[in-house]
C-alpha positions as CSV (number, residue, x, y, z in Angstrom):
1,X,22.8,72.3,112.0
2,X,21.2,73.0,115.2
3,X,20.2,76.7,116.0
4,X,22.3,75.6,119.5
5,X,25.0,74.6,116.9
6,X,24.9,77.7,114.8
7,X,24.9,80.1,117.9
8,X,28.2,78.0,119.2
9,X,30.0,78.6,115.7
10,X,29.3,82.0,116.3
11,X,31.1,82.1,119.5
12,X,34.0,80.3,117.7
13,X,34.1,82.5,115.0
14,X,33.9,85.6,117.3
15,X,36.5,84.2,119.4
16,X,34.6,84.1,122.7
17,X,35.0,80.4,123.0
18,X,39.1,80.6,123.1
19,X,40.9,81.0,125.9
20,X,42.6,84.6,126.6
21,X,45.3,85.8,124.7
22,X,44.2,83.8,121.4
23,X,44.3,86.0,118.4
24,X,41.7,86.6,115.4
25,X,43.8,84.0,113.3
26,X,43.0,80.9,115.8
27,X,38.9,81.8,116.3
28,X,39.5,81.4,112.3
29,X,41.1,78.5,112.0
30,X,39.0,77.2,114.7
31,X,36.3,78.2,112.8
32,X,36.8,76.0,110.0
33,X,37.7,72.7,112.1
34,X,34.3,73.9,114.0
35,X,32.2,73.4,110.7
36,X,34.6,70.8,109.6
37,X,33.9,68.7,112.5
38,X,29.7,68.8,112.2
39,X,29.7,68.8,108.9
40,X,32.1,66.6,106.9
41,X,31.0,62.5,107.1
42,X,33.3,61.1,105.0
43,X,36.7,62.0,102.9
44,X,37.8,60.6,100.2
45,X,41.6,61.7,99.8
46,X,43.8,59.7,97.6
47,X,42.2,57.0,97.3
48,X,42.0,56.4,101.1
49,X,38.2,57.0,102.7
50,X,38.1,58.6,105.9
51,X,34.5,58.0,108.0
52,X,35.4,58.2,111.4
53,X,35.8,61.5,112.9
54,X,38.9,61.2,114.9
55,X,40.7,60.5,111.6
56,X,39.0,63.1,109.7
57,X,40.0,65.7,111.7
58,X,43.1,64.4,112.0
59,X,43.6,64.2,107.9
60,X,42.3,67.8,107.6
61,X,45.3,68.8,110.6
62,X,47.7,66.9,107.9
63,X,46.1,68.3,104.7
64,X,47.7,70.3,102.6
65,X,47.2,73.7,101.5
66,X,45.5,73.2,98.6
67,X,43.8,70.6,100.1
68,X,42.1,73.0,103.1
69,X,40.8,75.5,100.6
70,X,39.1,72.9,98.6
71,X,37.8,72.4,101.7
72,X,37.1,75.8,103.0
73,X,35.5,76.2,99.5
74,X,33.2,72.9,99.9
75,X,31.9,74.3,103.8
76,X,31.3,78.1,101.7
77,X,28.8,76.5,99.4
78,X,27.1,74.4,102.1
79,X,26.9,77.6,104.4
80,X,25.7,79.8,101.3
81,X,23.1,77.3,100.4
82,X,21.9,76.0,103.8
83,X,22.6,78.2,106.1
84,X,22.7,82.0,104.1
85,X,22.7,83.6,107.9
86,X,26.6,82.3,108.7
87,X,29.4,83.9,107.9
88,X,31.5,81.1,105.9
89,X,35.5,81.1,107.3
C-alpha cells in the first residue's frame, strides 16, 4: 500500500473519515472493508471465484460470521507481515 493509502486507513480507522454522529463500531467495520477493498484480488468462496471488486465487496457484505473473521484473520497476517506500523481491525 501507498504511504497516501496507509495514512487514509488511518483516518478510517480513527474515524475522522465518517460523517458526524458515527460511532467507534462503524470506523471499525469500515476499517476492515477499507483494507478489504485494496487488498483482496480474488475470493474463492464455495466454489464460486469472485475477481471483480463490486462483487467482492459485495460477498464480504453477505459473508458470514465465520466467514469475516477468516477474513479479518487473513488482512492481520498481511498487516503484521507487510505493514508492522498498522494497527490490524
Amino acid at each position: 500500500m501507498t504511504p497516501r493509502t496507509r495514512e487514509q486507513y488511518r483516518a478510517v480507522r480513527s474515524g475522522l473519515a465518517d460523517a458526524p454522529g458515527a460511532n467507534r463500531e462503524d470506523a471499525w467495520q469500515r476499517s476492515v472493508e477499507y483494507l478489504f477493498e485494496r487488498l483482496v484480488t480474488r475470493w474463492d468462496a464455495a466454489g464460486v471465484v469472485y475477481e471483480d471488486q463490486r462483487e467482492l465487496l459485495q460477498r464480504y457484505r453477505a459473508a458470514s460470521q465465520s466467514e469475516r473473521e477468516a477474513i479479518r484473520s487473513a488482512l492481520r497476517t498481511h498487516l503484521a507481515e507487510w505493514f508492522p506500523e498498522m494497527d490490524a481491525p
